[in-house]
C-alpha positions in Angstrom: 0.0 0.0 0.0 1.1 3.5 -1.1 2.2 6.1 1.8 1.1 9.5 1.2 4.1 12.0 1.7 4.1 14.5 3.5 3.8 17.1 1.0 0.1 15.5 0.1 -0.9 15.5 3.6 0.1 18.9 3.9 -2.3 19.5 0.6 -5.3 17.7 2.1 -4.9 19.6 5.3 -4.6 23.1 3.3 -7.7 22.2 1.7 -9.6 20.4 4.7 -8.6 24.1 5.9 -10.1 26.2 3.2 -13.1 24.2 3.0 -13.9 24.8 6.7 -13.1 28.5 6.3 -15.7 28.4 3.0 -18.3 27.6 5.4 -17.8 29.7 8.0 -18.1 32.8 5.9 -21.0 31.3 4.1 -23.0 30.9 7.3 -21.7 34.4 8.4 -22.7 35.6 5.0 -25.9 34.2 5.6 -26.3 36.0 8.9 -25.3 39.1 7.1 -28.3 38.2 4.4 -30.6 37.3 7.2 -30.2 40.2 9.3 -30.4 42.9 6.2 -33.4 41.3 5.5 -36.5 43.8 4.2 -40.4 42.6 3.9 -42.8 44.8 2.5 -46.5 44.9 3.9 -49.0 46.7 1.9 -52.0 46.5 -0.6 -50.7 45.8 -3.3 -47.0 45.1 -4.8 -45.5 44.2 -1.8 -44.1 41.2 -0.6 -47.6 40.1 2.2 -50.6 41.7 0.5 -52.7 43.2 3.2 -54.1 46.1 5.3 -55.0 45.2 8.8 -52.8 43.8 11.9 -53.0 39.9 10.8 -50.3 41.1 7.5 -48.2 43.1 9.2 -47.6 40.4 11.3 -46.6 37.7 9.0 -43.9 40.1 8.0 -42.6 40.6 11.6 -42.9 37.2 11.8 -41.2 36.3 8.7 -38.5 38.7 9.3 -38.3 37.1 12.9 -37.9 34.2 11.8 -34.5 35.4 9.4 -32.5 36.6 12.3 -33.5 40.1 12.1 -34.5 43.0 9.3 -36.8 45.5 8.6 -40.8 45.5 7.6 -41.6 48.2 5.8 -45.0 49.3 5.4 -45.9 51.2 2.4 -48.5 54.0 2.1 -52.0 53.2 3.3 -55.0 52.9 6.2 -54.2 49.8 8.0 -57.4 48.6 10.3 -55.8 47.2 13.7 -58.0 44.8 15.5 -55.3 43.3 18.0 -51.3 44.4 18.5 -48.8 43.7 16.5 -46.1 42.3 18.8 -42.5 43.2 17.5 -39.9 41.0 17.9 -36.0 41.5 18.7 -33.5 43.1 16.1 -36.4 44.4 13.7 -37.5 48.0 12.4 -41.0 49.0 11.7 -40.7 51.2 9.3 -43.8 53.5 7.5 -43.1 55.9 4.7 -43.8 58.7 6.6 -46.2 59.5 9.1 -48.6 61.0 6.4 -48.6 58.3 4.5 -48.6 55.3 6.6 -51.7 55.1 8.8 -52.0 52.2 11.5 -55.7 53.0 12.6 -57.2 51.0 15.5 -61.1 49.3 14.9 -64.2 50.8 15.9 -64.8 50.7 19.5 -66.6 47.5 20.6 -67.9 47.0 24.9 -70.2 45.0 26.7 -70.9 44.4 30.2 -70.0 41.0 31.6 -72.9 38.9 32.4 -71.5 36.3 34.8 -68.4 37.6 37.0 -65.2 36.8 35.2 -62.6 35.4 38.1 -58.9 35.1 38.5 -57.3 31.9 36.4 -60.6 31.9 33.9 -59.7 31.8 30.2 -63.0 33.2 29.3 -65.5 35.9 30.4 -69.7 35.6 29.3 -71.1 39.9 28.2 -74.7 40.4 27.7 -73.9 41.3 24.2 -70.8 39.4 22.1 -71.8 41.7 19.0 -68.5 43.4 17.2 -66.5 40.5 19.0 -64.5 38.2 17.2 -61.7 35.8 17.5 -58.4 37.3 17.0 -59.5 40.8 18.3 -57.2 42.1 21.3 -59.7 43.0 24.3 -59.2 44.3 28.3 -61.4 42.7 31.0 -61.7 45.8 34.1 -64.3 46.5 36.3 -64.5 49.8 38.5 -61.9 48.3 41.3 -59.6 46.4 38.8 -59.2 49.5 36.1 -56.0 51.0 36.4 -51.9 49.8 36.6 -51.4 46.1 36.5 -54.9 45.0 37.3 -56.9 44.8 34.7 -56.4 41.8 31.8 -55.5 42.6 28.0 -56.3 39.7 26.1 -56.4 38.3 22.9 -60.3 36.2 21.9 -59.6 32.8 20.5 -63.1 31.5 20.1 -66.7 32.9 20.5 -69.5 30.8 21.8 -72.7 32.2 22.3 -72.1 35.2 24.8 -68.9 33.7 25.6 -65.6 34.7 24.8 -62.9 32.8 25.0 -59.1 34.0 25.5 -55.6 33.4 24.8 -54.5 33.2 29.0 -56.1 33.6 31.8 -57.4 36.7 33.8 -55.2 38.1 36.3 -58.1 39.2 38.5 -61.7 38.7 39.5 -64.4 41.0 37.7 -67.6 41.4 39.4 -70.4 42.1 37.8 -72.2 44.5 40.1 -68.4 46.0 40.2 -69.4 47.4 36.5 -67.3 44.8 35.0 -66.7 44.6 31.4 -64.6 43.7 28.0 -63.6 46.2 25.6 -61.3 46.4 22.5 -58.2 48.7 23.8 -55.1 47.2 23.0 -51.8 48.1 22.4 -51.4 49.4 18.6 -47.5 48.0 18.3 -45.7 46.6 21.5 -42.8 45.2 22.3 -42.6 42.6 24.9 -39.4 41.3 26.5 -37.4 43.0 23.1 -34.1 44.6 22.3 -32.2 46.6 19.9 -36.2 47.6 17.7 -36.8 50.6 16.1 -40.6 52.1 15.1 -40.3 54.7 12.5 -42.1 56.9 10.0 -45.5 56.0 10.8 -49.0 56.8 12.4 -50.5 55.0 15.3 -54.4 55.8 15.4 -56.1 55.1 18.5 -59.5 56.0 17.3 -60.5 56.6 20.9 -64.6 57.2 20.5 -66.6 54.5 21.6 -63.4 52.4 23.2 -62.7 52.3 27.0 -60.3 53.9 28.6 -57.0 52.8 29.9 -53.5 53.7 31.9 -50.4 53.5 30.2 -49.3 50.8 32.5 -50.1 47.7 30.0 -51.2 50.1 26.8 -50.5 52.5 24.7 -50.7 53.5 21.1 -46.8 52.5 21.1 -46.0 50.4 24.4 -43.0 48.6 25.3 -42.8 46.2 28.3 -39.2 44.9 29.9 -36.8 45.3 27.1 -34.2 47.3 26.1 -32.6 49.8 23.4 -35.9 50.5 21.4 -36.0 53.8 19.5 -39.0 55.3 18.5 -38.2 57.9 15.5 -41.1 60.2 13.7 -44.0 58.4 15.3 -47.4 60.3 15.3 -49.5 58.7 18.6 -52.9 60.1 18.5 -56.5 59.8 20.1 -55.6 56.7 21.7 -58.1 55.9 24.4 -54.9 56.1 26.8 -50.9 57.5 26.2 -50.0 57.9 23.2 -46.7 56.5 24.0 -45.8 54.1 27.0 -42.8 52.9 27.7 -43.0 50.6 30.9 -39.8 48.6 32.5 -37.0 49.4 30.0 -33.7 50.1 29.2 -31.6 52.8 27.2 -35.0 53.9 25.5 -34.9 56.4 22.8 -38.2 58.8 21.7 -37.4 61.4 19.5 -38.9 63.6 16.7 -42.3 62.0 17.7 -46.4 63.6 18.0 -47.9 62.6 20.8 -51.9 64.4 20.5 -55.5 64.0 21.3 -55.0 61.3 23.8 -57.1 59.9 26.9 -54.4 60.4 28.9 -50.6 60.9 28.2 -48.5 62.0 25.7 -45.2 60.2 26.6 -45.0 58.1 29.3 -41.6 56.3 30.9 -42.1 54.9 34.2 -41.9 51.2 36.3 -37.8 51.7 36.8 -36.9 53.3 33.0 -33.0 53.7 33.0 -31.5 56.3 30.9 -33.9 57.4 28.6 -33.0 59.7 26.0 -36.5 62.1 25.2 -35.7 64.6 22.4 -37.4 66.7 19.9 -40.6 65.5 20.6 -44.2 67.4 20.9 -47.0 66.4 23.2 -49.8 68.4 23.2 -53.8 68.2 23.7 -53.6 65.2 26.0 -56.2 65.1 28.3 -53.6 64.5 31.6 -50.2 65.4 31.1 -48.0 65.9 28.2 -44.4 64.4 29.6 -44.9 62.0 32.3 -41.8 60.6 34.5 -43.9 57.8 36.5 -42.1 55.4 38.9 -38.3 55.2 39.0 -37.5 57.2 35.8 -34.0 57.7 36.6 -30.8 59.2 34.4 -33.0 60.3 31.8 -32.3 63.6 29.6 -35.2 65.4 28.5 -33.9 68.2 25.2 -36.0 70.1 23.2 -39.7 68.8 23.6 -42.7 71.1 23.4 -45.5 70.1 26.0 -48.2 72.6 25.6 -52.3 72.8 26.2 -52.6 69.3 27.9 -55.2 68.8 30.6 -53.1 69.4 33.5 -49.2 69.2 33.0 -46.6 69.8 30.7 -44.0 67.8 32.5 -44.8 66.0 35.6 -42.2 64.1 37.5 -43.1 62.0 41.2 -42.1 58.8 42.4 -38.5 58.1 43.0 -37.5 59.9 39.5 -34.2 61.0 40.2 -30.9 62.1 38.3 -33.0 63.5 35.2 -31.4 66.7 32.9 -34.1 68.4 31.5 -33.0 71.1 28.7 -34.2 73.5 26.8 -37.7 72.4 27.1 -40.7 74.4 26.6 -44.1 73.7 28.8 -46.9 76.2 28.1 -50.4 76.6 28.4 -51.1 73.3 30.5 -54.1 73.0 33.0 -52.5 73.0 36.3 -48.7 73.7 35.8 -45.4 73.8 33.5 -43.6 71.5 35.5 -45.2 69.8 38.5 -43.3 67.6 41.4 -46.1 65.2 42.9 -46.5 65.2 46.3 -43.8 62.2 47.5 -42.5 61.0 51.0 -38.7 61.6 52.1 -37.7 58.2 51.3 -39.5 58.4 47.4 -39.1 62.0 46.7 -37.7 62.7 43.0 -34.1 64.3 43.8 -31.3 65.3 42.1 -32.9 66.7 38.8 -31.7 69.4 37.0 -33.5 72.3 34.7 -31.8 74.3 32.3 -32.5 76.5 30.1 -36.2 75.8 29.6 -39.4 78.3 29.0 -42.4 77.6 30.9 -45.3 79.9 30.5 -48.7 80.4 31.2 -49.6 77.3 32.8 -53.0 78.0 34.1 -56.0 77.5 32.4 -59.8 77.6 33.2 -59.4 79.0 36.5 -57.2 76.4 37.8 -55.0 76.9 40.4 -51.1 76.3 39.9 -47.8 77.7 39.3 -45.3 77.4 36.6 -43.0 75.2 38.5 -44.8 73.3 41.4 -42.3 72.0 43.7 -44.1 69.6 46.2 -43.3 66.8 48.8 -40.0 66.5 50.4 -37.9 67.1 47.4 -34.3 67.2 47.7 -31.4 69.3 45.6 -33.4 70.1 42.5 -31.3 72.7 40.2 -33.0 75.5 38.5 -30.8 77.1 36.2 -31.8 80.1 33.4 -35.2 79.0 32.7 -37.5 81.3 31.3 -40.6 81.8 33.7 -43.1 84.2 32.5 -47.1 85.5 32.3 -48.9 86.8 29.0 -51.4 87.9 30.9 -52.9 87.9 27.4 -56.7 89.4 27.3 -59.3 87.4 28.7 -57.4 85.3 30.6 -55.7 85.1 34.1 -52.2 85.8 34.8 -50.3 82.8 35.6 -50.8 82.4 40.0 -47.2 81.9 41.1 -43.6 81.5 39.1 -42.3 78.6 40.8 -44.2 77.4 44.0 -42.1 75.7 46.6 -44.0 73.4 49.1 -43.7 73.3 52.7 -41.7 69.9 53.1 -39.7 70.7 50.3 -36.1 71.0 51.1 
């Protein structure tokens, strides 16, 4: 038998080599191809055909599935019956906020019938008209309406009066509690997400006839424990709650975005948000506040938003919030006050937050009381530092009460 030399083996083991190599950088290539991936969604000419929530989906989904990418959505209405739930590494991308319209359904409620109880995949209404499987819904009653307690939920099956869902309810509903199911639902979410971007598009909330809900688990735009999502010329409007909520996350990024005409916020960051960045932004005609730091909204930097003519404030900051730069911000013509520090104990005051170089003005409407800058509970080292107070006094309308206010526990 013939012994190969040593110059062969040294061949076969060059080219045992190369071969190895060739498929490494073919799978890298492919992760390269994966990741640049692009799926259009629209009604024609595009890649899914379609123009509700169900399309739009099957592209994140495709896209998903690749590694990563973008789903572009091309000019049109899209009808949203349920959330479109984003995954990691992808951009939702419109053509424009003008162009690309995400518009939730009609509003659809009933009363429940039978009480709905905790661990129950199903709740019976007097009336299951407008329902139907697929549809994203909230179970409340007049106890269970607000933060963490009431249940969004996604109908699976119908039967009868009878609606069946996709997990079980996190509370009890009573009926003599005014307990009932409505469609609100979160327009695009992210849920346990990183490194996502939302762009160049309108979220619709088309708030008449739906029931209202906190920011806490919806939102026109809501994300939910994850991290690095930016959020880049988004219009949020008359969403029968914020407009934008982002609730438990990390290195968040909002700017050049609309937030208008909803039931309650314009932007909201709260449950332990870490260094949010908030630029560029307007929030205006919101029924509560236009800027809202809720719990633990901490190393944040607040730059060049306008929050004017919301229900009560332009920028309202409270529990635990600490270590925030707010700059060159502009707050006018809110209900109740510019800027407005809630009312917190020593141990959860918001200190440590600095304001430079903002205007706030005319911050009381309708015969409200309120200041400019209200500065209550036992606040700690907060820095004022060339803002811009001032009073119109325009004709017809009150002077502004007081330029900053300062509380009588407030350090």
């Amino acid at each position: 038998m013939r012994v190969p030399s040593i110059k062969s083996f040294r061949r076969w083991l060059l080219l045992a080599a190369v071969s190895i190599l060739a498929v490494a950088w073919s799978r890298q290539g492919m992760k390269r191809e994966r990741g640049m991936m692009t799926v259009t969604v629209g009604p024609a000419n595009a890649d899914v055909i379609g123009t509700d929530n169900v399309a739009i989906q099957k592209a994140v989904d495709r896209v998903a599935a690749a590694g990563g990418g973008t789903v572009l959505i091309k000019p049109g209405a899209y009808t949203r019956a349920n959330t479109v739930r984003l995954a990691s590494h992808i951009t939702l991308r419109g053509e424009g906020p003008d162009k690309t319209i995400l518009k939730k359904v009609t509003g659809v409620r009933s009363k429940l019938k039978i009480d709905a109880d905790y661990g129950e995949y199903k709740a019976t209404v007097e009336d299951a008209e407008g329902f139907r499987p697929g549809m994203g819904v909230t179970v409340v009653d007049k106890e269970q309406i607000s933060g963490w307690t009431p249940s969004v939920r996604t109908i699976t099956r119908i039967d009868g009066n009878t609606l069946y869902f996709n997990n079980f309810l996190q509370m009890d509903y009573h009926v003599d509690l005014n307990g009932e199911v409505f469609n609100t639902f979160p327009l695009i979410a992210g849920f346990d997400v990183n490194d996502v971007r939302v762009e160049d598009l309108t979220a619709d909330g088309s708030r008449e006839g739906s029931g209202i809900l906190d920011g806490c688990q919806t939102g026109a735009v809501y994300f939910f424990h994850s991290t690095r999502m930016t959020l880049h010329n988004v219009v949020a409007r008359n969403y029968p709650g914020d407009g934008i909520s982002l609730q438990f996350v990390e290195d968040p990024v909002v700017d050049h975005c609309d937030s208008y005409n909803n039931a309650y916020l314009g932007i909201h960051l709260g449950t332990g948000a870490l260094r949010g960045i908030v630029e560029n932004n307007r929030a205006h005609e919101n029924c509560q506040d236009g800027l809202y730091l809720c719990w633990r909204v901490q190393h944040a930097r607040y730059a060049d938003n306008r929050s004017w003519n919301n229900g009560r404030d332009g920028i309202s900051i409270g529990h635990k919030d600490s270590d925030n730069l707010f700059v060159n911000n502009t707050s006018t013509g809110n209900g109740r006050a510019g800027i407005y520090f809630r009312e917190q104990s020593r141990s959860n005051s918001p200190d440590r937050n600095t304001f430079e170089h903002n205007t706030i003005a005319d911050n009381r409407r309708n015969g409200e009381p309120g200041a400019n800058i209200h500065i209550g509970g036992m606040v700690h080292n907060v820095t004022l530092t060339e803002n811009t107070l001032r009073s119109n006094d325009a004709k017809g309308k009150a002077a502004q009460a007081a330029g900053i206010y300062i509380g009588p526990q407030t350090d």
